[in-house]
C-alpha beads as a LAMMPS data file, in Angstrom:
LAMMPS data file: protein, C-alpha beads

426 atoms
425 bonds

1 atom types
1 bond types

-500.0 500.0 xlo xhi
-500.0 500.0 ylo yhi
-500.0 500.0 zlo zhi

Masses

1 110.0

Atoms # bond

1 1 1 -203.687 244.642 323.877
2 1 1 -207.272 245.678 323.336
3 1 1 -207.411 247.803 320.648
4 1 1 -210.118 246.655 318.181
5 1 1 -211.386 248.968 315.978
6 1 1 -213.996 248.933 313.208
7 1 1 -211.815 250.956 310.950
8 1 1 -214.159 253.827 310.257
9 1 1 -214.113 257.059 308.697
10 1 1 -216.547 258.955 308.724
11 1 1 -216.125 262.231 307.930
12 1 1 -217.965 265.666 306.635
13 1 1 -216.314 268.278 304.051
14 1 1 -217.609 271.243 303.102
15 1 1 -216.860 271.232 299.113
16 1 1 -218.699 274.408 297.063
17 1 1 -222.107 275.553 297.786
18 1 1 -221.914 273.685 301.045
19 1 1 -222.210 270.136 299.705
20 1 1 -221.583 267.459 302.370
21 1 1 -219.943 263.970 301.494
22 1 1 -219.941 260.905 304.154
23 1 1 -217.075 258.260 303.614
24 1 1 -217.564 255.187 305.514
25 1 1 -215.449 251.969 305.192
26 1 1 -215.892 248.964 306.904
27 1 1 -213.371 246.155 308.104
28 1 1 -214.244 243.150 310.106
29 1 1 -212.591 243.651 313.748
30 1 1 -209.673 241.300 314.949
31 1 1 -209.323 240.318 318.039
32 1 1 -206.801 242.107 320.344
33 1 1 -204.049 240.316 322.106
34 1 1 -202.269 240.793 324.947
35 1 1 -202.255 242.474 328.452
36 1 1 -200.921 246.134 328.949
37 1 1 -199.776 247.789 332.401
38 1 1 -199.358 251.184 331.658
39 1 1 -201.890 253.423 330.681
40 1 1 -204.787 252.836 332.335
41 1 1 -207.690 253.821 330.059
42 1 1 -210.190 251.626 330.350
43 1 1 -212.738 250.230 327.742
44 1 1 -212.314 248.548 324.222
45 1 1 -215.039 247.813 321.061
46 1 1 -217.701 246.257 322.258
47 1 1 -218.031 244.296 318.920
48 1 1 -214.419 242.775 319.188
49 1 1 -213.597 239.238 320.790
50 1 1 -212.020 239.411 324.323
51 1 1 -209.022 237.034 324.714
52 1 1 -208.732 235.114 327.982
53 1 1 -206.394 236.665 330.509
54 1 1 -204.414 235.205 332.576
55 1 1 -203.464 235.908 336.217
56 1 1 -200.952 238.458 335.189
57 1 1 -202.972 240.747 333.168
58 1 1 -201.574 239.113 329.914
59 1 1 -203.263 237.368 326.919
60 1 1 -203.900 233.216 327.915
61 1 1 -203.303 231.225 324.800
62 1 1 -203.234 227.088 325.027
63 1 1 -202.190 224.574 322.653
64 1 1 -203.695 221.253 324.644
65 1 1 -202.641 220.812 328.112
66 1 1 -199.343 223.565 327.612
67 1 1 -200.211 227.387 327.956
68 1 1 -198.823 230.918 327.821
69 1 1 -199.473 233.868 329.747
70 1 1 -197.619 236.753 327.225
71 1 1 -198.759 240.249 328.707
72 1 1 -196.980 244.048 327.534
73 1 1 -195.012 245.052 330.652
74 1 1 -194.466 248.542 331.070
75 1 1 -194.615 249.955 334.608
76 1 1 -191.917 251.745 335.560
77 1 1 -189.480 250.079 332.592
78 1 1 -189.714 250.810 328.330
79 1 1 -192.544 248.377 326.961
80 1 1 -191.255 244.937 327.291
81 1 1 -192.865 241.072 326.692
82 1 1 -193.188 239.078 330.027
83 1 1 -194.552 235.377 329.782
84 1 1 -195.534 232.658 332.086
85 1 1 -195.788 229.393 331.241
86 1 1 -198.054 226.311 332.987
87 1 1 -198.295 222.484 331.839
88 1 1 -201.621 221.030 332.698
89 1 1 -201.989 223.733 335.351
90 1 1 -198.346 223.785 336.676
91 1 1 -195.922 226.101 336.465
92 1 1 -192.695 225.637 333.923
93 1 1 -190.085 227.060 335.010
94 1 1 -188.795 230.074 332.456
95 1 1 -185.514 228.247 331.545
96 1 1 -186.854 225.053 330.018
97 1 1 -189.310 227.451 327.431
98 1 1 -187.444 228.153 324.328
99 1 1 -189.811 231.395 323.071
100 1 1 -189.678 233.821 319.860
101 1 1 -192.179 236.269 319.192
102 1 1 -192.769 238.265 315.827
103 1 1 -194.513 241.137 315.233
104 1 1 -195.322 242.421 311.584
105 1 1 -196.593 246.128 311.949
106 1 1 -198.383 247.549 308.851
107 1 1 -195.839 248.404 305.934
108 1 1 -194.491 244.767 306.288
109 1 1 -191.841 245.698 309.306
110 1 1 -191.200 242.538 311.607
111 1 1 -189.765 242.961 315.275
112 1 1 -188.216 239.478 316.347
113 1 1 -188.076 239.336 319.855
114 1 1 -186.064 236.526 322.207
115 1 1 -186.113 236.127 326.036
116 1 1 -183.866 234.891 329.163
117 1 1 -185.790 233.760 332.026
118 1 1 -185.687 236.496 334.748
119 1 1 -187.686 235.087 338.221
120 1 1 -190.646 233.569 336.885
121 1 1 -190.937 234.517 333.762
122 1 1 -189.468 234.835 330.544
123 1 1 -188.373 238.757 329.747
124 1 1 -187.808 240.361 326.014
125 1 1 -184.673 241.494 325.702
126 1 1 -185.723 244.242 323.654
127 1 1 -188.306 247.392 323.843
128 1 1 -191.805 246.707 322.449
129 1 1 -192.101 249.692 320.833
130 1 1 -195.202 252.119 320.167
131 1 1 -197.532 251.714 318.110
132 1 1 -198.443 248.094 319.512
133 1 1 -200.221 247.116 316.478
134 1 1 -199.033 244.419 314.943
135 1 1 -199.488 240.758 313.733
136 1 1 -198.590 238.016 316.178
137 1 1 -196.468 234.947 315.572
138 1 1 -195.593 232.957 318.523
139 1 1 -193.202 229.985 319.031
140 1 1 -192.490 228.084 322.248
141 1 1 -190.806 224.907 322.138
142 1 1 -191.057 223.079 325.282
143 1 1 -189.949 219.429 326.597
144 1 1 -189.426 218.332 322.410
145 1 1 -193.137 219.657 321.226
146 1 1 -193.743 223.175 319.594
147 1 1 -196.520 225.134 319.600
148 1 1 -197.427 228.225 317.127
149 1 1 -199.786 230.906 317.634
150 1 1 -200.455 233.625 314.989
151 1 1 -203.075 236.448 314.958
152 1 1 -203.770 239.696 314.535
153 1 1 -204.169 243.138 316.969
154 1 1 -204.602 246.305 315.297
155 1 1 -204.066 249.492 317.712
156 1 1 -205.051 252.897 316.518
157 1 1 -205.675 252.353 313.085
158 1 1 -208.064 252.433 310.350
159 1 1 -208.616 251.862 306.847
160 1 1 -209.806 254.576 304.186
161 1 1 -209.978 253.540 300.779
162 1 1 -207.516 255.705 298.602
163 1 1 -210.523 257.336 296.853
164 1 1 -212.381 258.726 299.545
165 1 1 -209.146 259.510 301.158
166 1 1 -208.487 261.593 298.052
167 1 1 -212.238 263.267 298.593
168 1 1 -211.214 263.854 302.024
169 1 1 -208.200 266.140 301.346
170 1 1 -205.914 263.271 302.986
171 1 1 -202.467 264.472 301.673
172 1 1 -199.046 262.250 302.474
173 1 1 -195.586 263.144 302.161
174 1 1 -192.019 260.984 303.063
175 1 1 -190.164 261.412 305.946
176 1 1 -186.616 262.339 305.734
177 1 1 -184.081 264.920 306.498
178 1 1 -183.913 268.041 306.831
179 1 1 -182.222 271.453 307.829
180 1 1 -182.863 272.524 311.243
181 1 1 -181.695 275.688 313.047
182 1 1 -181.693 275.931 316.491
183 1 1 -182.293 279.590 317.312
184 1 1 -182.738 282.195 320.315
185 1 1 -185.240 284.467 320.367
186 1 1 -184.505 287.984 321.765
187 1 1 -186.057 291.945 321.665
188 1 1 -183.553 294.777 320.988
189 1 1 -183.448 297.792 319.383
190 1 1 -181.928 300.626 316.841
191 1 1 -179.446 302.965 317.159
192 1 1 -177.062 305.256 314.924
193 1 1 -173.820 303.656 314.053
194 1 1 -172.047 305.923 316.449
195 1 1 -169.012 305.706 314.460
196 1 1 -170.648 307.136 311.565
197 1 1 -172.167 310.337 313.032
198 1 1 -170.630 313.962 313.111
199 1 1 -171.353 317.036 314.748
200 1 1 -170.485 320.291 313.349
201 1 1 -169.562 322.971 315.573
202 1 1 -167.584 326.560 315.145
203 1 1 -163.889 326.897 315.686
204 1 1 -164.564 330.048 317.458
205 1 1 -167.669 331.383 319.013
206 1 1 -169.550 333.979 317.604
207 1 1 -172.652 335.323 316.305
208 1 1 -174.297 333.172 313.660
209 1 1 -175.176 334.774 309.875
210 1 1 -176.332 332.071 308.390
211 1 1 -177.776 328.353 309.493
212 1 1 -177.922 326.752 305.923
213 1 1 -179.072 323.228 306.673
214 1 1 -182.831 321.837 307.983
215 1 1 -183.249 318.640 310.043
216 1 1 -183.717 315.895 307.513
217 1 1 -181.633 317.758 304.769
218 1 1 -178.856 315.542 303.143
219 1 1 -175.349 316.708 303.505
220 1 1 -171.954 316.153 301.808
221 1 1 -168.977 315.973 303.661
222 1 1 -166.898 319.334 303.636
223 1 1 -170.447 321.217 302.589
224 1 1 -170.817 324.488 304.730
225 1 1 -173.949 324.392 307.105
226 1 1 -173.295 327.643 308.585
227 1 1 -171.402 330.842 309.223
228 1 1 -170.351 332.057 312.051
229 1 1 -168.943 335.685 312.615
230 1 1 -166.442 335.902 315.309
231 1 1 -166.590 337.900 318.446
232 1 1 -163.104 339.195 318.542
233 1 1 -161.930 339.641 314.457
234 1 1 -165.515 339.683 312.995
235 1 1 -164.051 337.264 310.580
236 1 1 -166.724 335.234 308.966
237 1 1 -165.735 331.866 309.085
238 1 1 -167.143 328.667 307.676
239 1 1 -168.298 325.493 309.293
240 1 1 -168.669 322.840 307.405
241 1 1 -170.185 319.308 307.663
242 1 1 -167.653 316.878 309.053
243 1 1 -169.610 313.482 307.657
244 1 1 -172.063 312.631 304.666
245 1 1 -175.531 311.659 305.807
246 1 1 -178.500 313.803 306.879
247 1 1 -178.946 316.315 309.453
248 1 1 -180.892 314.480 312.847
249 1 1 -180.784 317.790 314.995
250 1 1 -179.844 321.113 315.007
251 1 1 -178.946 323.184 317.439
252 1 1 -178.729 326.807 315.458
253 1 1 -180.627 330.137 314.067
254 1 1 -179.325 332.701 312.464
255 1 1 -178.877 335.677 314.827
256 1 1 -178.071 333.674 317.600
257 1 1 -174.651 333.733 319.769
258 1 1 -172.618 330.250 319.524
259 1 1 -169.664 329.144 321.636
260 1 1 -166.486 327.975 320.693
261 1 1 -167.028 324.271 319.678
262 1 1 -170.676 323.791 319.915
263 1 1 -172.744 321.785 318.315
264 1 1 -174.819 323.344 315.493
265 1 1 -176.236 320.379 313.478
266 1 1 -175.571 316.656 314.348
267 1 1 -175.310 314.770 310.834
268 1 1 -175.502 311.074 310.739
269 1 1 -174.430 308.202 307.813
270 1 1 -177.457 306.143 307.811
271 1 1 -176.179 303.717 305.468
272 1 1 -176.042 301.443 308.293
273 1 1 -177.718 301.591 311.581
274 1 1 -176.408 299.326 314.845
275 1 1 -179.404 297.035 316.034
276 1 1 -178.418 296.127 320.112
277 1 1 -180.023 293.246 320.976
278 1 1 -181.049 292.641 324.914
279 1 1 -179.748 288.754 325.535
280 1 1 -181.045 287.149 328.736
281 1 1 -179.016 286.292 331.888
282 1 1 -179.599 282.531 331.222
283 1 1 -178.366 282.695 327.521
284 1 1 -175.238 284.703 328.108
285 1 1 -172.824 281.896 327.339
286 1 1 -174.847 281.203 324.288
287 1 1 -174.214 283.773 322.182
288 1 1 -170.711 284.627 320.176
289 1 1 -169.382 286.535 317.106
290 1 1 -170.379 285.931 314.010
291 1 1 -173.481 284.291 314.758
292 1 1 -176.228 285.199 311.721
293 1 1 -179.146 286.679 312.870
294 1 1 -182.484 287.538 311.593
295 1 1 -184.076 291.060 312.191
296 1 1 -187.750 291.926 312.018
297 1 1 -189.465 295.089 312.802
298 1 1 -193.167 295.166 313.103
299 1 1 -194.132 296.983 310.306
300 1 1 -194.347 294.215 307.900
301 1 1 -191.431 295.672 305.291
302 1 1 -189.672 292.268 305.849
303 1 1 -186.517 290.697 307.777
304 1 1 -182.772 291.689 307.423
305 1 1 -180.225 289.498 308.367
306 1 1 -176.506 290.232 310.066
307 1 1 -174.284 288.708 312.588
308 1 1 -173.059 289.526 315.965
309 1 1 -170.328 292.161 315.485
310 1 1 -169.895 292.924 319.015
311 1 1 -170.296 291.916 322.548
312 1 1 -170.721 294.578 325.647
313 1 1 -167.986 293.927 327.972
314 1 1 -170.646 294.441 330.895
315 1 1 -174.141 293.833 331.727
316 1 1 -177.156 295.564 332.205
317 1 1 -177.616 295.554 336.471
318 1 1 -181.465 296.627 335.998
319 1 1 -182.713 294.301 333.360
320 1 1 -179.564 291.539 333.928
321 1 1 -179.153 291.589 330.038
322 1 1 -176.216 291.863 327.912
323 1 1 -176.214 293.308 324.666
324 1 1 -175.206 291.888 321.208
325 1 1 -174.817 294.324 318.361
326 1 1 -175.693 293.892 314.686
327 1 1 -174.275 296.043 311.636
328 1 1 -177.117 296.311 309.127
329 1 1 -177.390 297.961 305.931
330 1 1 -179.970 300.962 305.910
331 1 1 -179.557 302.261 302.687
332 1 1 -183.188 302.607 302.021
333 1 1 -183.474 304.495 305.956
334 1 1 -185.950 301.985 306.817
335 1 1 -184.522 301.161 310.070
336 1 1 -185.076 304.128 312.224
337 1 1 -183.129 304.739 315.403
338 1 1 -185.104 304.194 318.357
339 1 1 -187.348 301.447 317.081
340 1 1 -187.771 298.405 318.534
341 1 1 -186.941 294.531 316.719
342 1 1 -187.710 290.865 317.212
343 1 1 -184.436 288.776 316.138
344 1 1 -183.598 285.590 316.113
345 1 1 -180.086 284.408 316.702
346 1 1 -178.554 281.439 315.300
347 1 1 -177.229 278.909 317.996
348 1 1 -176.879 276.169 315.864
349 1 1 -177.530 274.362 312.432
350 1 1 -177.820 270.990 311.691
351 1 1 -179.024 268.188 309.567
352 1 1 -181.429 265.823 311.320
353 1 1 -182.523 261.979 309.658
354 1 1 -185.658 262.141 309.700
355 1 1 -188.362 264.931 309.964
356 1 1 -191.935 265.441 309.336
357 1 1 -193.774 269.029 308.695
358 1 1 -195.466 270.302 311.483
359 1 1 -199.153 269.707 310.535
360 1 1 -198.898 266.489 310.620
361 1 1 -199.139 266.456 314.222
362 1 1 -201.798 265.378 316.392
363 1 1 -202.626 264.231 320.284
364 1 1 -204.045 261.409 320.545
365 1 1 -204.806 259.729 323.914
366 1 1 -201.905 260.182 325.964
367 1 1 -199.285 260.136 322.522
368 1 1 -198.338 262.756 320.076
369 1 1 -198.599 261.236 317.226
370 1 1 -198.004 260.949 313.226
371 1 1 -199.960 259.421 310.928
372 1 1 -198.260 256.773 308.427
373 1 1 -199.850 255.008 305.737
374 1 1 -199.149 251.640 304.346
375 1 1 -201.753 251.487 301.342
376 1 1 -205.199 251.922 303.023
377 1 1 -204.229 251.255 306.486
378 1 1 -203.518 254.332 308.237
379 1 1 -201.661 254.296 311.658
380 1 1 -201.622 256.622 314.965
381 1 1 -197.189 256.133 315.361
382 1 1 -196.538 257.888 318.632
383 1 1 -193.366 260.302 318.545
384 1 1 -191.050 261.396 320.306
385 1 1 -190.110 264.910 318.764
386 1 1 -186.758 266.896 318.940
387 1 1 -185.812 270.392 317.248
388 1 1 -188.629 272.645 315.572
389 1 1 -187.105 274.995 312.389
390 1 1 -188.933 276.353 308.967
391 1 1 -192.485 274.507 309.590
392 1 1 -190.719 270.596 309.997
393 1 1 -189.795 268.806 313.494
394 1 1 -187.461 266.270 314.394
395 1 1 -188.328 262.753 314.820
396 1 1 -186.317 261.115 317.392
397 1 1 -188.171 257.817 317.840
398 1 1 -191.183 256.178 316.449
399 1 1 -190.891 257.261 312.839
400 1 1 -188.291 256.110 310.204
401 1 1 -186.786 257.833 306.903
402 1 1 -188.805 256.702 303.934
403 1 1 -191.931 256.494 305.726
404 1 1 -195.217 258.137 304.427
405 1 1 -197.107 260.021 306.809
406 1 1 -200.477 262.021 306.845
407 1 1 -199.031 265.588 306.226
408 1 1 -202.494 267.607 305.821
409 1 1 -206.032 267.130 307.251
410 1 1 -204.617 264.291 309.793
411 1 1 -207.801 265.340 312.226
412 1 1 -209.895 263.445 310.357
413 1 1 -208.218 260.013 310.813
414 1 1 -208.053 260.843 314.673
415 1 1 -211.656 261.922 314.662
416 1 1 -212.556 258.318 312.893
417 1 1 -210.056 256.709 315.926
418 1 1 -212.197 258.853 318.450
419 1 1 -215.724 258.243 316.938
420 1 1 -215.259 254.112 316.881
421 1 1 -215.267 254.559 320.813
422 1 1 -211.781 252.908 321.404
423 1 1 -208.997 253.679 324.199
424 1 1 -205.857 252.921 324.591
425 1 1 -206.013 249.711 327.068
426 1 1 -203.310 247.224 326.069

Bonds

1 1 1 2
2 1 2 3
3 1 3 4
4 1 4 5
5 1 5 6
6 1 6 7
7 1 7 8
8 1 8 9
9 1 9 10
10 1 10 11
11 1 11 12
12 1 12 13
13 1 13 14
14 1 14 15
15 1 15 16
16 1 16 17
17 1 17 18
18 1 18 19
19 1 19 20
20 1 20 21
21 1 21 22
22 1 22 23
23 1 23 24
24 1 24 25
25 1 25 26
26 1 26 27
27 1 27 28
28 1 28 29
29 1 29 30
30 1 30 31
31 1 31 32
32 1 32 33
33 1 33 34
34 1 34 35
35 1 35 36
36 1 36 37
37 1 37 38
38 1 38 39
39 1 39 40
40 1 40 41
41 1 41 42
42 1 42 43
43 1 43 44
44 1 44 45
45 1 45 46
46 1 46 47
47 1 47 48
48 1 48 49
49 1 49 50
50 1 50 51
51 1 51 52
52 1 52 53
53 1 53 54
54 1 54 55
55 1 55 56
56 1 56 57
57 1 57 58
58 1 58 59
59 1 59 60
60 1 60 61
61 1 61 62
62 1 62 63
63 1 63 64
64 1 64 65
65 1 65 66
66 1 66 67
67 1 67 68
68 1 68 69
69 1 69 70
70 1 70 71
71 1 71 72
72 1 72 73
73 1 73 74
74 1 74 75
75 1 75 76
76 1 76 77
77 1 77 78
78 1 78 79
79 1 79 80
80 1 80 81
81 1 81 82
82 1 82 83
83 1 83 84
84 1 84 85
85 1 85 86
86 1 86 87
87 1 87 88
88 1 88 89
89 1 89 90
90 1 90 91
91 1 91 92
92 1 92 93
93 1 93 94
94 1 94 95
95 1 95 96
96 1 96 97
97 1 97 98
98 1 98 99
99 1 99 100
100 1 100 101
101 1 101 102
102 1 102 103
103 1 103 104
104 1 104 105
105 1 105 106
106 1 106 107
107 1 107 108
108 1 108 109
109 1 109 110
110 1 110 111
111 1 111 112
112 1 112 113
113 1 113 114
114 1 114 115
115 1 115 116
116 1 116 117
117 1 117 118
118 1 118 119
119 1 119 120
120 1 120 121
121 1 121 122
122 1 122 123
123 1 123 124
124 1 124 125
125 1 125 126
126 1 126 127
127 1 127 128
128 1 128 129
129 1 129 130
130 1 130 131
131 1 131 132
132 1 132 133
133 1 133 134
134 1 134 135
135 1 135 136
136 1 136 137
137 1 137 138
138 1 138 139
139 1 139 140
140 1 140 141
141 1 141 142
142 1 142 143
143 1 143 144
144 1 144 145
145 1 145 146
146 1 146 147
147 1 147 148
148 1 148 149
149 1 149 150
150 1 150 151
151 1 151 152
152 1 152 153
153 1 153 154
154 1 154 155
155 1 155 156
156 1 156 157
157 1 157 158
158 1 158 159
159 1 159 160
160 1 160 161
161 1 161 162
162 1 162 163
163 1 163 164
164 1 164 165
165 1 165 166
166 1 166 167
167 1 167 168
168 1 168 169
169 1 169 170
170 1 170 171
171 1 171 172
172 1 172 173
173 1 173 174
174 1 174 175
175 1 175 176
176 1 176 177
177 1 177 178
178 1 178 179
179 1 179 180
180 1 180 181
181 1 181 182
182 1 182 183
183 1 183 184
184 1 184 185
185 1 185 186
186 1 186 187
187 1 187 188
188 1 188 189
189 1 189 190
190 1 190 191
191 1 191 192
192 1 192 193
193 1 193 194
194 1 194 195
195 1 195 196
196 1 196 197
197 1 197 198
198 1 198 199
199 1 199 200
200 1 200 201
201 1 201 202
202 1 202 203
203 1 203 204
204 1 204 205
205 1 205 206
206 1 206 207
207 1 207 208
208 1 208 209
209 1 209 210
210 1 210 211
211 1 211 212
212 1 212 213
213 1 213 214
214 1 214 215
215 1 215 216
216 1 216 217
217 1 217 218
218 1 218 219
219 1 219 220
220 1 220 221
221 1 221 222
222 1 222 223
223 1 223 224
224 1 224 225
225 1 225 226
226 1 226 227
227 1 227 228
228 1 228 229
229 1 229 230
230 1 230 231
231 1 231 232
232 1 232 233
233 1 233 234
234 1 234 235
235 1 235 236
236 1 236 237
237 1 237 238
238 1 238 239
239 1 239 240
240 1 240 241
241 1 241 242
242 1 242 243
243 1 243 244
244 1 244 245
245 1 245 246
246 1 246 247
247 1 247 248
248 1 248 249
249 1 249 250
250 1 250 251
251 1 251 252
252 1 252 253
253 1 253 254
254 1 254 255
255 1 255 256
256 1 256 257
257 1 257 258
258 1 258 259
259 1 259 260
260 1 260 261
261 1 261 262
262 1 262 263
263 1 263 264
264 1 264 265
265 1 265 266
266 1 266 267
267 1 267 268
268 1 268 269
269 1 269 270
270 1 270 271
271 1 271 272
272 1 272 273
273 1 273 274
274 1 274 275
275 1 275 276
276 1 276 277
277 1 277 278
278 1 278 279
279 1 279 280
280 1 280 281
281 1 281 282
282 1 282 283
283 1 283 284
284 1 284 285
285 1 285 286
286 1 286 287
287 1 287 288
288 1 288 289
289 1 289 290
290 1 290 291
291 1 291 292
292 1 292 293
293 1 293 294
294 1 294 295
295 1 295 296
296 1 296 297
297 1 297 298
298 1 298 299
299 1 299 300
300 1 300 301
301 1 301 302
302 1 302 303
303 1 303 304
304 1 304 305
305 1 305 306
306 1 306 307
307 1 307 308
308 1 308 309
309 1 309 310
310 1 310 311
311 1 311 312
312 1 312 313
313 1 313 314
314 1 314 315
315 1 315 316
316 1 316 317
317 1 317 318
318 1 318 319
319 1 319 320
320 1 320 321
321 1 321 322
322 1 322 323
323 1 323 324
324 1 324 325
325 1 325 326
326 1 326 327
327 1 327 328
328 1 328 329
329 1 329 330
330 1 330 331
331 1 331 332
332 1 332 333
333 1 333 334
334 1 334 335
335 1 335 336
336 1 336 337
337 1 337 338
338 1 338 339
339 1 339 340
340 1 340 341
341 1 341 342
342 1 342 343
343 1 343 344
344 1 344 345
345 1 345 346
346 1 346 347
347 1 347 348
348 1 348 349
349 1 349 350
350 1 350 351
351 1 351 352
352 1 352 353
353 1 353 354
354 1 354 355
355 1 355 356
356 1 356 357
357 1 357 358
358 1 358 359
359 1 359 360
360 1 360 361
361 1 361 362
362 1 362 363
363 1 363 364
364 1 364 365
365 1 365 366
366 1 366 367
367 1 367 368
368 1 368 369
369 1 369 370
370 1 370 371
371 1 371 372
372 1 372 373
373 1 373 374
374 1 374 375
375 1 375 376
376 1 376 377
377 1 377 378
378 1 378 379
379 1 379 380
380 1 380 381
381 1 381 382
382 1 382 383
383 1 383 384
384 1 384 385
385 1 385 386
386 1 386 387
387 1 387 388
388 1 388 389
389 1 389 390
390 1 390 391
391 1 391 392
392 1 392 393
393 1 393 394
394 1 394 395
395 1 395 396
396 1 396 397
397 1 397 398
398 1 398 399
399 1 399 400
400 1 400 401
401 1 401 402
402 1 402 403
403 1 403 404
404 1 404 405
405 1 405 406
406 1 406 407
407 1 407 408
408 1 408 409
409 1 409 410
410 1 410 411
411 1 411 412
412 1 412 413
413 1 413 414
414 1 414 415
415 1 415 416
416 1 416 417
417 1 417 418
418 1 418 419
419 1 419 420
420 1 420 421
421 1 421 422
422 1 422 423
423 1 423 424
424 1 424 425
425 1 425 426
């Protein structure tokens, strides 16, 4: 590997009346080891030591006349050790090497590795996982003599001392678990709860005497809206609201001829409104009853929540949606019919192991990445991430419970990895 940096921070904050502060720490480079066949940057510190290579790619290291080859494999398999071994300038065959390697990452972690000789080489039966930053300790035992190599090769790293990581705004927090919700994303919109509106209408036509009621009036149920004399007795006769709620339209002036049965006012129960949601062709199967969701209009007064009361039997052929309907309460008639919502329906909920809040994030090279510390060492861990929910994401792989990781102003330990003029060239 050939990361050597000069663990440097340097970085500028604007505190108050535009002050500027410069931290700088200093820590003599080690020398990288091993070769890398994956990534392809090219470059490394000009101030750090080189190690021999060998004909493979990998790190040389000799004890007298017996030497290893021990190179990072990783092209077209996971990160795995390969080593080749020579006796005053011969080949050994794999099977007559007995090898362990150990690597101690920072926080005191040690990988032990073993091999089985594949070919002509020994092969790690385990991953070499990301980072590869770690301290070295090699044994090979070989025709009755051993032989011991141990030293270090930091790899995206660098040191800040906890002061001027305080001065910097350099926040941590522990990884652990967390709640996550897998949800769906969708666009509907309001309606009337159909099966709370009423229309009041005549039981004979006739000529209307009186239209009582305004759109937007509030009714009760059984109050009279209107009177309506008849054509054929010139009875005056009474029609009354069939529902509480408020008038939504009329349909009436006094003076006017009616028919038998039509519809003077239209009163609707607002209490609760019906919010149809329009669900994708792709995430029909997705969606069931009962399922909570979360409703949001766009006029900032806040989120509602329901669940899926029905399901429409058929789909829509233009738009090749299907809808999902939500009872909500609307006792406050903020939720006017006709408007249009963002929702998000619930798919799934779940406690993960281990999760880290969002900002903690950063790209780095070809990795996203998280930032752990282990006192003043502070290392790039690549991740592998897995659900997003509530500002936190899933760590499925390169992060462990417990950990402490960068959780604000992360940049500035990737801008001190960037400005030390490194790559990532194992």
């Amino acid at each position: 590997m050939n990361w050597k940096l000069p663990l440097t921070l340097l970085a500028l904050l604007a505190l108050g009346g535009g002050s500027a502060y410069v931290i700088l720490h200093k820590s003599p480079a080690s020398a990288a080891a091993g070769g890398h066949d994956a990534h392809g940057h090219g470059g490394h510190d000009e101030h750090a030591e080189e190690g021999e290579k060998g004909p493979h790619g990998g790190r040389l290291l000799s004890d007298g006349d017996f030497s290893i080859e021990l190179a990072i494999f990783e092209k077209g398999v996971p990160p795995e050790f390969r080593a080749w071994f020579t006796k005053a300038g011969k080949p050994i065959a794999p099977a007559d090497v007995k090898l362990t390697v150990d690597l101690k990452r920072p926080g005191g972690v040690t990988d032990a590795f073993t091999f089985k000789a594949e070919g002509d080489y020994l092969r790690s039966t385990a991953e070499v996982r990301e980072p590869h930053s770690f301290d070295y300790s090699i044994f090979a035992e070989h025709a009755g003599r051993s032989h011991l190599w141990e030293f270090a090769a930091p790899e995206m790293q660098v040191k800040i001392a906890a002061e001027a990581a305080q001065r910097a705004g350099v926040a941590v927090a522990v990884a652990g678990p967390a709640a996550m919700t897998e949800a769906l994303s969708v666009y509907g919109q309001v309606k009337l709860n159909a099966n709370r509106v009423g229309r009041a209408v005549p039981r004979f036509g006739g000529i209307v005497r009186e239209a009582r009621k305004a759109i937007g009036d509030t009714v009760a149920a059984g109050e009279v809206v209107a009177i309506v004399e008849t054509n054929q007795s010139l009875v005056s006769l009474e029609v009354r609201a069939p529902v509480a709620g408020v008038v939504i339209d009329r349909d009436v002036n006094a003076g006017e001829t009616v028919t038998d049965g039509a519809t003077l006012y239209l009163i609707a129960d607002l209490s609760d409104v019906w919010v149809d949601l329009n669900v994708p062709k792709r995430d029909h199967n997705r969606i069931t009853l009962g399922q909570v969701v979360t409703i949001e209009a766009d006029d900032g007064g806040g989120a509602t929540k329901g669940t899926i009361a029905w399901i429409a039997p058929t789909a829509s052929a233009e738009a090749q949606t299907l809808a999902a309907r939500v009872v909500i309460p609307n006792s406050d008639h903020r939720w006017h019919a006709g408007l249009f919502v963002k929702a998000e329906i619930v798919l799934a909920e779940a406690t993960v192991p281990v999760s880290v809040k969002e900002s903690a994030l950063q790209s780095l090279f070809d990795f996203t990445v998280v930032f752990s510390q282990h006192g003043d060492v502070y290392q790039a861990r690549p991740v592998q991430l897995g659900r997003r929910s509530g500002g936190y994401v899933e760590i499925l792989k390169g992060l462990a419970a417990g950990e402490t990781y960068v959780v604000e102003n992360s940049f500035l330990i990737k801008a001190d990895i960037g400005k030390a003029g490194a790559s990532h060239d194992h």
